[in-house]
C-alpha positions in Angstrom: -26.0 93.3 62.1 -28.8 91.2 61.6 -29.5 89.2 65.3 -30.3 86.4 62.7 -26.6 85.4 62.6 -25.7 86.4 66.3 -24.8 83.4 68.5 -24.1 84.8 71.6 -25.0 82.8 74.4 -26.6 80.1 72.4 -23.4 78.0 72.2 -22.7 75.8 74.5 -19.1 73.7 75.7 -19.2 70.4 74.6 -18.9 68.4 77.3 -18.2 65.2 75.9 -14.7 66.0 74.8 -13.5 67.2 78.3 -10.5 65.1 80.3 -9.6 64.7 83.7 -6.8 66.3 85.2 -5.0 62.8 85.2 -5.7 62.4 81.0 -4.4 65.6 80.4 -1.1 64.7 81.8 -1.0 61.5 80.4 -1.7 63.0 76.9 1.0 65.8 78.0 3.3 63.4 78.9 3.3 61.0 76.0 3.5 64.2 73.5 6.6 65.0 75.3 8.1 61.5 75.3 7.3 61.4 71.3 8.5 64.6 70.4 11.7 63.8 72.7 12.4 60.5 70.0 12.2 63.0 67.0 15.6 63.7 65.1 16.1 67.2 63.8 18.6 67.8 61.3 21.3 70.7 61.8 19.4 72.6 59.7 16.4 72.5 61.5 18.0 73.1 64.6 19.6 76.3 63.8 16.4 77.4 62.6 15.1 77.9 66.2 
């Protein structure tokens, strides 16, 4: 393999789009609420 494509170590975490411990809940617990407000159908439901 040509070392022209490899990338290892060269990439780096983007640090702009990491949360706090106290966002990440937040986020987790308004996903939860959401989904908790969506109807399934029967259908769906026996699906799982």
């Amino acid at each position: 393999m040509s070392p022209h494509f490899c990338k290892v170590g060269k990439i780096k975490a983007n640090t702009n789009k990491l949360v706090s411990v106290k966002e990440l809940e937040r986020r987790i617990k308004n996903f939860v609420d959401d989904i908790s407000k969506v109807e399934f159908s029967k259908d769906a439901r026996g699906a799982i």
